[in-house]
C-alpha positions as a Markdown table, in Angstrom:
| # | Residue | x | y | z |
|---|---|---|---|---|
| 1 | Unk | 0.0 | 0.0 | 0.0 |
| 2 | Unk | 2.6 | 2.6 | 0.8 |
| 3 | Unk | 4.8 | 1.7 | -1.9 |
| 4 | Unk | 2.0 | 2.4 | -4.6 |
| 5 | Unk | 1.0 | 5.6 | -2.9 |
| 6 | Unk | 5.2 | 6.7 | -3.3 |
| 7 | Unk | 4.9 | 5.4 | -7.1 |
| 8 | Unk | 2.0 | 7.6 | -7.8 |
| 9 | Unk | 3.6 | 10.8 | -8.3 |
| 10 | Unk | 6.3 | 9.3 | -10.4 |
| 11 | Unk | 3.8 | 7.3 | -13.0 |
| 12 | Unk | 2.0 | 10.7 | -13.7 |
| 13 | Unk | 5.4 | 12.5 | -13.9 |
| 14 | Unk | 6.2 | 9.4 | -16.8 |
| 15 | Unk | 2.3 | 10.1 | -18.0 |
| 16 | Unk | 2.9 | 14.0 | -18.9 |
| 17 | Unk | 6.1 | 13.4 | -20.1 |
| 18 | Unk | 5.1 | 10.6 | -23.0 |
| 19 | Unk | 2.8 | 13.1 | -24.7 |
| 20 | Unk | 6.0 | 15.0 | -25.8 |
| 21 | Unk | 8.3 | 14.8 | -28.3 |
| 22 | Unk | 12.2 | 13.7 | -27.4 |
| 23 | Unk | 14.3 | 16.5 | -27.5 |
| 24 | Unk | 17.0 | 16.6 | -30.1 |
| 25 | Unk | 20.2 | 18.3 | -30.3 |
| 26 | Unk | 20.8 | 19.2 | -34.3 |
| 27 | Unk | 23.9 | 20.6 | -35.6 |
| 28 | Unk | 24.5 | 24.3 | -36.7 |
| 29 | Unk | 23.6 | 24.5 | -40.6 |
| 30 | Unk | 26.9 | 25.2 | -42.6 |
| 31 | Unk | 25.9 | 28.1 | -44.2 |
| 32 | Unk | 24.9 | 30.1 | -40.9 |
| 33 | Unk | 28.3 | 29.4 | -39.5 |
| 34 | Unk | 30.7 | 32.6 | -39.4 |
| 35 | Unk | 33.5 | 32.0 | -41.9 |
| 36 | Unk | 36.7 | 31.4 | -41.3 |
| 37 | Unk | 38.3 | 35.5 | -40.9 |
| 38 | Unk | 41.1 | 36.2 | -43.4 |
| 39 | Unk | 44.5 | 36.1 | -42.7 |
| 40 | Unk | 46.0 | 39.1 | -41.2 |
| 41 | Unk | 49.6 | 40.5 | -42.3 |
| 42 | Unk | 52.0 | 40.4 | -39.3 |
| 43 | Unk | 53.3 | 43.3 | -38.1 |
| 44 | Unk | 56.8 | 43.9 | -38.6 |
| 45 | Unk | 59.6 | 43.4 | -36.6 |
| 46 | Unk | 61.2 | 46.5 | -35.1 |
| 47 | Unk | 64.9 | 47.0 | -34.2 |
| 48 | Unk | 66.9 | 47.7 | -31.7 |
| 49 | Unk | 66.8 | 51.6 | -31.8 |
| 50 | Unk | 63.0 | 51.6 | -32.2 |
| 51 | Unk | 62.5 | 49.5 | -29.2 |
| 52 | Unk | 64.4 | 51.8 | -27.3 |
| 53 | Unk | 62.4 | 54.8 | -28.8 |
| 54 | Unk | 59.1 | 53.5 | -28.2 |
| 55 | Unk | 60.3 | 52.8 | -24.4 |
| 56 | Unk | 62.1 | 56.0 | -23.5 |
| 57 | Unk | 59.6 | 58.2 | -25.4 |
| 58 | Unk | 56.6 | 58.9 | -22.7 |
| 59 | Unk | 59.8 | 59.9 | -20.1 |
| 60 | Unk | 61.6 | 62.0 | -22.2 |
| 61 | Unk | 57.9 | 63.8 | -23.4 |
| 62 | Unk | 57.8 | 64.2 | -19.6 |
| 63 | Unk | 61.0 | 65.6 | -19.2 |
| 64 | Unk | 61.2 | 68.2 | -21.9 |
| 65 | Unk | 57.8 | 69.2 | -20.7 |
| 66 | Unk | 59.0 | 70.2 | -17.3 |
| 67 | Unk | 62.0 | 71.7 | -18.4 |
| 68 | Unk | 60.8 | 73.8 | -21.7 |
| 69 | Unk | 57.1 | 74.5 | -19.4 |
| 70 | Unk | 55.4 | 72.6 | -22.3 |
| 71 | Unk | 57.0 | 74.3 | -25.6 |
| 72 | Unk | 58.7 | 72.1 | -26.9 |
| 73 | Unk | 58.6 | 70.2 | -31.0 |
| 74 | Unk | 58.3 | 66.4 | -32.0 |
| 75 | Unk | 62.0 | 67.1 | -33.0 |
| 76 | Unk | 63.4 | 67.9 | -29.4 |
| 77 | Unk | 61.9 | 64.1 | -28.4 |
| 78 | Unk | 63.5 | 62.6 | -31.9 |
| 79 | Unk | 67.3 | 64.5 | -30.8 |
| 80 | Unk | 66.6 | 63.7 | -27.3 |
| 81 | Unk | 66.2 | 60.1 | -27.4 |
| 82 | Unk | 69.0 | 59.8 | -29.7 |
| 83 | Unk | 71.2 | 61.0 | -27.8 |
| 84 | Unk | 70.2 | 58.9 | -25.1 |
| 85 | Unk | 70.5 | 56.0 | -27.1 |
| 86 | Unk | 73.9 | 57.2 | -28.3 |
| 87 | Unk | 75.9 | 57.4 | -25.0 |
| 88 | Unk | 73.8 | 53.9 | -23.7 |
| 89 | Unk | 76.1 | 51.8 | -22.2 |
| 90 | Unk | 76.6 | 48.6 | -24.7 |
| 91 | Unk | 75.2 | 46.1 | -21.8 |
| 92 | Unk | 72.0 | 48.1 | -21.7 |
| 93 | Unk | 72.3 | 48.3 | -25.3 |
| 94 | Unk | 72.3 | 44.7 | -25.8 |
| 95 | Unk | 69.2 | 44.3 | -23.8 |
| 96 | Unk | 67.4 | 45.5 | -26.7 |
| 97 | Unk | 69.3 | 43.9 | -29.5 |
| 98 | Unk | 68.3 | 40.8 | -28.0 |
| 99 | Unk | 64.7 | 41.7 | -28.0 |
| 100 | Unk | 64.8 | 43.0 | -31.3 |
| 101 | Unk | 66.5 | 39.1 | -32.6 |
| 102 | Unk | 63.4 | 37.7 | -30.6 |
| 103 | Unk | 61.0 | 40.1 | -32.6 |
| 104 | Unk | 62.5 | 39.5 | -35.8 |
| 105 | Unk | 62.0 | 35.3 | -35.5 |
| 106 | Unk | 58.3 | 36.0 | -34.8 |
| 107 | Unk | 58.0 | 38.1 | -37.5 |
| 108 | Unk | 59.4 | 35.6 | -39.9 |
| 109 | Unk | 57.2 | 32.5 | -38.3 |
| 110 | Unk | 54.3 | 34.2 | -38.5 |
| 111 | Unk | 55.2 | 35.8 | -41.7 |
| 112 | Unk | 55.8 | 31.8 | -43.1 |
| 113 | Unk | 52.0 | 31.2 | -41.7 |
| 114 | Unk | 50.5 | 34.0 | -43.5 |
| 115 | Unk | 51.9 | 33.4 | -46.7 |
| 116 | Unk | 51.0 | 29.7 | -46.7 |
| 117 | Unk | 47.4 | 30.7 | -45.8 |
| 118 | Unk | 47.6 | 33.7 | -48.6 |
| 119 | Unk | 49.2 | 31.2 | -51.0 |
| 120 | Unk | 48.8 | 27.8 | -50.6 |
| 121 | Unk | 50.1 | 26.8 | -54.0 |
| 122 | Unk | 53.3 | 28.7 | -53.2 |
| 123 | Unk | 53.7 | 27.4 | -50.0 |
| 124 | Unk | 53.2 | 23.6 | -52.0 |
| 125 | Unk | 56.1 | 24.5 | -54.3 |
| 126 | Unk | 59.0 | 25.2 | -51.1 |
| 127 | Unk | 57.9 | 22.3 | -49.7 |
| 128 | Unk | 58.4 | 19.8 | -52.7 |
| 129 | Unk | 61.7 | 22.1 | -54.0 |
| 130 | Unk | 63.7 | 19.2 | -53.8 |
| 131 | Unk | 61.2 | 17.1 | -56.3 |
| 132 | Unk | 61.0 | 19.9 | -58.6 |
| 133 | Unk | 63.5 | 19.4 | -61.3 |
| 134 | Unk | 65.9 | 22.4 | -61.8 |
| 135 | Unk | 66.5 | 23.7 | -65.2 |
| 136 | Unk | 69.7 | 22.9 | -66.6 |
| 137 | Unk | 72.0 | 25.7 | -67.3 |
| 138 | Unk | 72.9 | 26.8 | -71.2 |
| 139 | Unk | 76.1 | 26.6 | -73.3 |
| 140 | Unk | 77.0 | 29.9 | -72.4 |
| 141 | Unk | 76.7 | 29.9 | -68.5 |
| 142 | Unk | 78.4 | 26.5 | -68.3 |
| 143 | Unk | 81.4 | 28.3 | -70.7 |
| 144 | Unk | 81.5 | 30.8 | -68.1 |
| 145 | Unk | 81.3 | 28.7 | -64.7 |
| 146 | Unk | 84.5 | 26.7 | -66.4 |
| 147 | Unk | 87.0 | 28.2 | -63.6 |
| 148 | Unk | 89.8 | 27.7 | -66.3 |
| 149 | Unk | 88.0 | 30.2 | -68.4 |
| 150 | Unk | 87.7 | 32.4 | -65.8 |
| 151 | Unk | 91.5 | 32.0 | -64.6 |
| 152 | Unk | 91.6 | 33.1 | -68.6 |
| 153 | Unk | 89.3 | 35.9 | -68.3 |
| 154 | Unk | 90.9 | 36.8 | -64.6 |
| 155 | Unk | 94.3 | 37.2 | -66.1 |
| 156 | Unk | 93.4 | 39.3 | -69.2 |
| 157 | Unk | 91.9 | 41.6 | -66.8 |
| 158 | Unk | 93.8 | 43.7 | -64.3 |
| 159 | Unk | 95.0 | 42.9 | -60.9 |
| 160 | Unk | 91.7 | 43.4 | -58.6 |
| 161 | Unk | 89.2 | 43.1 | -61.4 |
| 162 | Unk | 85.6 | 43.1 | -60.0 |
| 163 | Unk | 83.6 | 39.9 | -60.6 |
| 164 | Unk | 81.1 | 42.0 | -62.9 |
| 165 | Unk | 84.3 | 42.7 | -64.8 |
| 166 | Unk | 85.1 | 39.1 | -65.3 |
| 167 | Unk | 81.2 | 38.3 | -66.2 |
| 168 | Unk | 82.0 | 41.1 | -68.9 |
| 169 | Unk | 84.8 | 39.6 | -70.0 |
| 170 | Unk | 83.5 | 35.9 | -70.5 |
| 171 | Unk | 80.7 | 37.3 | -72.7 |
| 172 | Unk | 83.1 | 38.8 | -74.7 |
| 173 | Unk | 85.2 | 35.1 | -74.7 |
| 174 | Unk | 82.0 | 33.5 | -75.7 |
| 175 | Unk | 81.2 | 35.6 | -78.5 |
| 176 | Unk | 84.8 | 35.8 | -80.0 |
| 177 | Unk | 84.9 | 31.7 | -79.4 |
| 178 | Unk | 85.0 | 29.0 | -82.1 |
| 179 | Unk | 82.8 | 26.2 | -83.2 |
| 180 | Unk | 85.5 | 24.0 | -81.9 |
| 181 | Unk | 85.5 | 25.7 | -78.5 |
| 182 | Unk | 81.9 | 25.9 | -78.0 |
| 183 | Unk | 80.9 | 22.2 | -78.9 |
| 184 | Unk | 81.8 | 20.7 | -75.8 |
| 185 | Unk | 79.4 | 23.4 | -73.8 |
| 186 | Unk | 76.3 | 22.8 | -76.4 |
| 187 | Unk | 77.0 | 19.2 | -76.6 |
| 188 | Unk | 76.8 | 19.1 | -72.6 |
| 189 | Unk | 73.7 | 21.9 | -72.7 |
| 190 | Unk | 71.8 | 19.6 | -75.4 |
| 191 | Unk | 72.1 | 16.5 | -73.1 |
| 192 | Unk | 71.0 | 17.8 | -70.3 |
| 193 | Unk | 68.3 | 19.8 | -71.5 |
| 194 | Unk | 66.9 | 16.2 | -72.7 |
| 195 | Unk | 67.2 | 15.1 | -69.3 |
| 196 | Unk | 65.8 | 17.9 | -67.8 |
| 197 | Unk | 62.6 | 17.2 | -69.7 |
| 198 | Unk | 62.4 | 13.7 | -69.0 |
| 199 | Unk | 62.3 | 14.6 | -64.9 |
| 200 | Unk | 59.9 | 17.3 | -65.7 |
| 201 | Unk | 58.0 | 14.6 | -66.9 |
| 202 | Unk | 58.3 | 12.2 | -64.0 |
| 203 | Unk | 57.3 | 15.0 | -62.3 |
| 204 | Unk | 54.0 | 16.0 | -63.5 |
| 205 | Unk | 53.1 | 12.2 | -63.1 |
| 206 | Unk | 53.3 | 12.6 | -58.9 |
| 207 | Unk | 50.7 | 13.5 | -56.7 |
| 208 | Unk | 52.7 | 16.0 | -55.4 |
| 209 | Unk | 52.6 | 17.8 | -58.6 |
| 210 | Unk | 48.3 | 17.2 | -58.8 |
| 211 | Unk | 48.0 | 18.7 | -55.6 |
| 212 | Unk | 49.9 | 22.1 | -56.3 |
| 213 | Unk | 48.2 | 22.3 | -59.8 |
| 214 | Unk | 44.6 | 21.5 | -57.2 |
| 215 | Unk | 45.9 | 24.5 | -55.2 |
| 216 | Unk | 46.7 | 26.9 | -58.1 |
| 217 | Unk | 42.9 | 25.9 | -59.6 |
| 218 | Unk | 41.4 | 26.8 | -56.4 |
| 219 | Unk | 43.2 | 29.8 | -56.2 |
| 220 | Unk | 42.3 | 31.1 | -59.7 |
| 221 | Unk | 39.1 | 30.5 | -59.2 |
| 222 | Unk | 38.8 | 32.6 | -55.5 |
| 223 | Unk | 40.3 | 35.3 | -57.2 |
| 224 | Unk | 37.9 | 35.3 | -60.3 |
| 225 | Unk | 34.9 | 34.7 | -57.2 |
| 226 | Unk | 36.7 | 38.1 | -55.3 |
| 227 | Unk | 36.5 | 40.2 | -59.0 |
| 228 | Unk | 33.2 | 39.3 | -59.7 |
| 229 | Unk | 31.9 | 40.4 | -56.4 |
| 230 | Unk | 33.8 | 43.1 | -56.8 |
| 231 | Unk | 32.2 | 44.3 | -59.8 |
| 232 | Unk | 28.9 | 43.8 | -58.2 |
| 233 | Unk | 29.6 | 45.7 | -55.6 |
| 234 | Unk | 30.8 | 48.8 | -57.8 |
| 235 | Unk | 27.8 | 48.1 | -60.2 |
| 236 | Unk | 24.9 | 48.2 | -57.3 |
| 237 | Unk | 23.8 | 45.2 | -58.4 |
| 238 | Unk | 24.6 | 41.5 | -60.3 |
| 239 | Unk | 26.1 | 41.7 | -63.6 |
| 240 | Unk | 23.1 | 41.5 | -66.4 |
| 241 | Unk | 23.8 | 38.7 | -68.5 |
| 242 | Unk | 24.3 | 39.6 | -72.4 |
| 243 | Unk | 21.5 | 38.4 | -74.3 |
| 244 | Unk | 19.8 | 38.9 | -78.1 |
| 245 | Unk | 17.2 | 41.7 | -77.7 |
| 246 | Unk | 13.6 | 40.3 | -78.7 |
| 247 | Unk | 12.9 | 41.5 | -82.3 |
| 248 | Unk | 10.4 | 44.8 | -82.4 |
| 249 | Unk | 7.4 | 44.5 | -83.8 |
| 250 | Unk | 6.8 | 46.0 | -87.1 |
| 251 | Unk | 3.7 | 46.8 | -89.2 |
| 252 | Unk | 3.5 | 44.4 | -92.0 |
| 253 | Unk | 2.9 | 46.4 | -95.5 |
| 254 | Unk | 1.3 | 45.2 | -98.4 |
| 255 | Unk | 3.1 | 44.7 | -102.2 |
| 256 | Unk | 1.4 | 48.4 | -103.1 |
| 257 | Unk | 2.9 | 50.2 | -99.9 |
| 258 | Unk | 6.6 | 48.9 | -100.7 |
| 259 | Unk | 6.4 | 49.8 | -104.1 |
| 260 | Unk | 5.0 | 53.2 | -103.1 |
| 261 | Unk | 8.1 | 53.9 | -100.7 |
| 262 | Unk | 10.2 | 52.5 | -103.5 |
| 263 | Unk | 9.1 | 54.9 | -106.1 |
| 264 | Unk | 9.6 | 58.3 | -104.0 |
| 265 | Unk | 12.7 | 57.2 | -102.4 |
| 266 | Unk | 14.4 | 57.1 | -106.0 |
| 267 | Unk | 12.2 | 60.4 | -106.6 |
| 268 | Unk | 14.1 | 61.7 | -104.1 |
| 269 | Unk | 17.4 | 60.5 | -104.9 |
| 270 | Unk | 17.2 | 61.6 | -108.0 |
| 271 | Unk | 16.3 | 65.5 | -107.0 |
| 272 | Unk | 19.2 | 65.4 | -104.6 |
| 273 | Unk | 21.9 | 64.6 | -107.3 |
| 274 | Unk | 20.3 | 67.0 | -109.2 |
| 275 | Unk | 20.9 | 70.2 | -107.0 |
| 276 | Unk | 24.7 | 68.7 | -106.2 |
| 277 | Unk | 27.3 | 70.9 | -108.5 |
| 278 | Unk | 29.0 | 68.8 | -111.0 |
| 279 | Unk | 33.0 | 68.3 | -110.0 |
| 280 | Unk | 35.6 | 70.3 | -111.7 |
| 281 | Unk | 38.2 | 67.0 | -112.4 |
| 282 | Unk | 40.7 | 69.6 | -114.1 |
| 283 | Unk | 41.4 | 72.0 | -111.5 |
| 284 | Unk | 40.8 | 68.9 | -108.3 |
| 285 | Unk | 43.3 | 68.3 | -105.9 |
| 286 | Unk | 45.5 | 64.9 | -106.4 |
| 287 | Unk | 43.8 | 62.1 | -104.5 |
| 288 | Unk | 45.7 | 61.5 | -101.1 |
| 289 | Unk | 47.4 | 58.2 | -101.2 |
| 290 | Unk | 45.4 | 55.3 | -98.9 |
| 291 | Unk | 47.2 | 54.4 | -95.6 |
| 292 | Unk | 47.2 | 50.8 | -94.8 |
| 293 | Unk | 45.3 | 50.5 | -91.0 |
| 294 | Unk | 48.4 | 49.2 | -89.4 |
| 295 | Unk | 52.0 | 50.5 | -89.9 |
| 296 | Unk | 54.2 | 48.1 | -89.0 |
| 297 | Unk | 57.8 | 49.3 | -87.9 |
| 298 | Unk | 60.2 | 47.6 | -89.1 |
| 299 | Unk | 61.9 | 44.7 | -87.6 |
| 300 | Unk | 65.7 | 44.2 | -87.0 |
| 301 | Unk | 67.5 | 43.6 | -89.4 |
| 302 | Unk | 69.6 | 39.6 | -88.9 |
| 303 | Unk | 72.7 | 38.1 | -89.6 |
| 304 | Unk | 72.9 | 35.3 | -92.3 |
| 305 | Unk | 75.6 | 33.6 | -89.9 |
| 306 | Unk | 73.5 | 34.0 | -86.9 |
| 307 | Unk | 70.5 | 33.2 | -88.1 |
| 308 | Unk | 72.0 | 29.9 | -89.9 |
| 309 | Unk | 73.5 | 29.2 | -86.1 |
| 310 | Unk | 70.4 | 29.7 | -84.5 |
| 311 | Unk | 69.2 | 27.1 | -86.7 |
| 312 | Unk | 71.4 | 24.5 | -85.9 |
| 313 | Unk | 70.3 | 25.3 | -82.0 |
| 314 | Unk | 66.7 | 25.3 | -83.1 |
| 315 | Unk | 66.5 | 28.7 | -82.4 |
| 316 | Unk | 65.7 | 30.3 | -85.4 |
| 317 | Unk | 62.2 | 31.3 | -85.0 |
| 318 | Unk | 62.2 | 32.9 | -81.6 |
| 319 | Unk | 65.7 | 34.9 | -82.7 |
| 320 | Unk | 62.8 | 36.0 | -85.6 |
| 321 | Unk | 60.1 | 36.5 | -83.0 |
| 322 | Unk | 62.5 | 38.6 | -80.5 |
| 323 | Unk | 63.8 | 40.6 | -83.6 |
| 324 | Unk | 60.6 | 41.9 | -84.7 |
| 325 | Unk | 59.7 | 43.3 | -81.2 |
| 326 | Unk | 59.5 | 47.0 | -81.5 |
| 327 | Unk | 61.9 | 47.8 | -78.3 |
| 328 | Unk | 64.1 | 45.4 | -79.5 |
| 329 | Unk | 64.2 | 47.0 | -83.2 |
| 330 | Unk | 64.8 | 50.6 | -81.4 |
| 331 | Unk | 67.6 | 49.5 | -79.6 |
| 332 | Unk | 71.3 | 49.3 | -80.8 |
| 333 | Unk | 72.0 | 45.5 | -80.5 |
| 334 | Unk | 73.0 | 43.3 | -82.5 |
| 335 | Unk | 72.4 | 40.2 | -84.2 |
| 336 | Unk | 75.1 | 38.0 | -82.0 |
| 337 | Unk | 73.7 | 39.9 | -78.4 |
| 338 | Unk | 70.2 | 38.4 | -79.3 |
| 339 | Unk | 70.9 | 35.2 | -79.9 |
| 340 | Unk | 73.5 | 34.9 | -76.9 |
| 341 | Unk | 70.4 | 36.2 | -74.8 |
| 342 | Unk | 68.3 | 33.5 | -76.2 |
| 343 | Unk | 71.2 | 31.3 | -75.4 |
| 344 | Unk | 71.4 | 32.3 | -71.7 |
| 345 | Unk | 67.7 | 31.9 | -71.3 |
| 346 | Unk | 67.3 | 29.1 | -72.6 |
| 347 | Unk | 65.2 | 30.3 | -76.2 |
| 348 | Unk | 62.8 | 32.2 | -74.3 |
| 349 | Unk | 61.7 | 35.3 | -75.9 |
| 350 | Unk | 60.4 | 37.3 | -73.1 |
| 351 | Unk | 63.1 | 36.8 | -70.3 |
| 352 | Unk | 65.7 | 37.3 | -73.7 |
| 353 | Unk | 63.9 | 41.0 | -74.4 |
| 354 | Unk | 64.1 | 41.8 | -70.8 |
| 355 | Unk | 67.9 | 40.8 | -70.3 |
| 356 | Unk | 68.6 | 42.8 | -73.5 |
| 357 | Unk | 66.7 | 45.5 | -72.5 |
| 358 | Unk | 68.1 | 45.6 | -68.9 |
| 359 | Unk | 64.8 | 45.0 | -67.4 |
């Protein structure tokens, strides 16, 4: 009996409680989650002197202000604190060095983390560097890393020569050099350009490769995302898509009407030749020659003999392609300077243009 009247209150607590749904705990939806915030540029690291500045400069405001009675210029703080800083003891000194040192590491870590966030296809190439093949140097840079040609060059030079000096006066060895001389460099150059492109090809077959060419995808297409709501944004509104206007609706006209309109437009044609004065083809002016739409400035002007070397390095059409750029045409090289520039990069144009042009 007194167990059932202590159960009573707990059968209609269960009673009231079954005519209620379970609760459920559901996940936030994705899209009302904040995104993530963008990455923030560190600040930079400050040096020695500056630390010192930003820690003497409230004291020495202080000071000047009692002494000068407040009258006193941004300047007297700047001379003041350097001259503190100027007869510092070097133990003091150090203090801040050392901070500064410890400043400068956390600028660089968190410098590394914001450029790997900012771009992670970047970040992907350092950290496969030593997969990526490196390009192979050319005839002309391996000629001029020989360190018996540049004992050559060294002694042809004066005593004390700078190296830029010696660069100078390999170039000048390489142009001046033989068929003979130069085969050993190409030969070399030739062969390991092959294998060059053989690792390249390994290369693109790794997943390491698919995964920076993943990250460079995503990139691009974040940036062409960030430029389209940009536009939007200047625009007040989404870009209107470009689209056939829908045909106006004319009157149709019957067979009479057309020839009607027909009849008085030649009328009128007619009247308005009519009142024109006839030309006087004795006394007109001589017609102006016609200009062609583009005028093309003329190309430089090539060597047979470099032009038949650049064949044989299968060079020929970029030496063409580099000669007909207008800069190039202006300036006063010549024939040899472009093709050793193609040579040194490898028979790229653009890098070529810019070495010749000091770019």
């Amino acid at each position: 009996r007194f167990l059932a009247q202590a159960l009573r209150p707990l059968a209609r607590l269960s009673a009231a409680c079954s005519h209620h749904p379970p609760c459920t705990m559901t996940a936030p939806d994705a899209k009302s989650a904040p995104s993530a915030p963008e990455p923030q540029k560190p600040k930079r690291a400050q040096s020695a002197y500056f630390l010192f500045t930003n820690a003497m400069r409230e004291q020495v405001t202080a000071s000047l202000k009692e002494k000068a009675e407040g009258k006193f210029k941004f300047g007297d703080v700047a001379k003041e604190i350097s001259a503190r800083w100027s007869s510092l003891p070097e133990a003091e000194k150090k203090v801040f060095e050392e901070k500064a040192v410890a400043d400068k590491q956390r600028y660089e870590e968190e410098l590394r983390v914001y450029q790997e966030a900012c771009d992670v296809a970047g970040a992907l190439r350092k950290k496969y560097a030593h997969l990526i093949p490196k390009r192979p140097a050319t005839a002309a840079a391996r000629f001029q890393q020989d360190t018996s040609v540049r004992e050559q060059a060294a002694k042809q030079l004066a005593e004390g020569a700078s190296s830029k000096e010696v660069d100078a006066k390999l170039r000048e060895m390489w142009k001046a050099a033989g068929e003979e001389e130069r085969r050993p460099y190409e030969e070399q150059a030739v062969k390991e350009k092959a294998e060059f492109f053989q690792q390249q090809k390994a290369w693109q077959a790794t997943p390491e490769f698919a995964e920076i060419e993943k990250a460079e995808k995503e990139q691009e297409e974040q940036e062409k995302a960030q430029a389209t709501e940009e536009k939007v944004q200047e625009g007040g509104g989404a870009p209107k898509k470009k689209g056939k206007k829908a045909p106006e609706e004319t009157p149709t006209k019957t067979a009479a009407d057309a020839k009607k309109d027909a009849s008085a437009t030649k009328a009128a044609s007619k009247a308005k030749a009519a009142k024109r004065p006839a030309p006087d083809k004795e006394n007109a002016p001589p017609a102006e020659p016609k200009r062609s739409k583009k005028s093309v400035a003329p190309g430089l002007l090539l060597d047979a003999a470099v032009v038949a070397e650049a064949a044989k390095l299968s060079m020929e059409p970029a030496l063409r392609n580099l000669a007909n750029r207008p800069e190039i045409a202006a300036s006063s090289r010549t024939s040899a300077d472009l093709l050793d520039a193609l040579r040194a990069s490898g028979g790229l144009v653009n890098p070529a243009k810019r070495a010749l042009l000091g770019l």
